[in-house]
C-alpha positions, 0 to 999 in steps of 0.5 A, a space after each residue: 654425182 657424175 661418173 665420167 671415165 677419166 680416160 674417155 675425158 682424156 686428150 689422148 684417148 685415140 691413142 690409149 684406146 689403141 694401145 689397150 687394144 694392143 694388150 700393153 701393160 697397164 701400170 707403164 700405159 697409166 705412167 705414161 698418161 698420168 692414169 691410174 692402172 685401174 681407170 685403164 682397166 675399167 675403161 677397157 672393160 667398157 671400151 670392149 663393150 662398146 666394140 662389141 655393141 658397135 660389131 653387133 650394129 654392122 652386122 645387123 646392118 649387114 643382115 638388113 642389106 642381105 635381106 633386102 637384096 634377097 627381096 629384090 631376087 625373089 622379085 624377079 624370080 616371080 617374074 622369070 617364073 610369070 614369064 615361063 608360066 606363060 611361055 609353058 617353060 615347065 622346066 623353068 618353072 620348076 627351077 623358079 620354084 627350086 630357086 625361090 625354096 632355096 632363097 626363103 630358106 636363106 632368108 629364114 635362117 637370116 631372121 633366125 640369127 637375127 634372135 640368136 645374137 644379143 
């Protein structure tokens, strides 16, 4: 038996997503496009999940590309710190270091929340 939402079939669904969003009354949203109160309701409870799904999405992506240019500053705090090493720059050396303990830290508790989120 196919279970297809009546209003994800629906013509004006842009339209019906939106004004769900909006928090419009469901009894004159359903009169409005021949829809019953509680086809709106069940396709509102689904449309939140897939939001929710699609915001879980981007902010993973988010944290990817977070993580990623993280990468590329640990890169090049290894060469400024190659460099200082060779150049007997203690000073710099040891802000390379300090800087690079900051920088796993950030990059742990990015992985971290990584778990934390559904």
């Amino acid at each position: 038996m196919d279970h297809r939402c009546t209003v994800c079939n629906h013509a004006s669904l842009a339209e019906i997503d939106q004004a769900l969003l909006l928090g419009l009354p469901l009894r004159p949203l359903g009169a409005r496009f021949g829809l019953s109160s509680s086809a709106l309701s069940r396709h509102l409870k689904h449309l939140r999940q897939a939001l929710a799904a699609r915001d879980h999405h981007e902010h993973q992506a988010h944290q990817v590309a977070l993580l990623e240019e993280l990468d590329l500053m640990k890169a090049r705090l290894t060469r400024l710190f190659r460099k200082s090493e060779d150049l007997h720059s203690l000073h710099i050396c040891l802000g390379c270091i300090q800087e690079s303990i900051r920088l796993l830290a950030l990059q742990e508790k990015i992985r971290l929340s990584f778990r934390g989120r559904p």
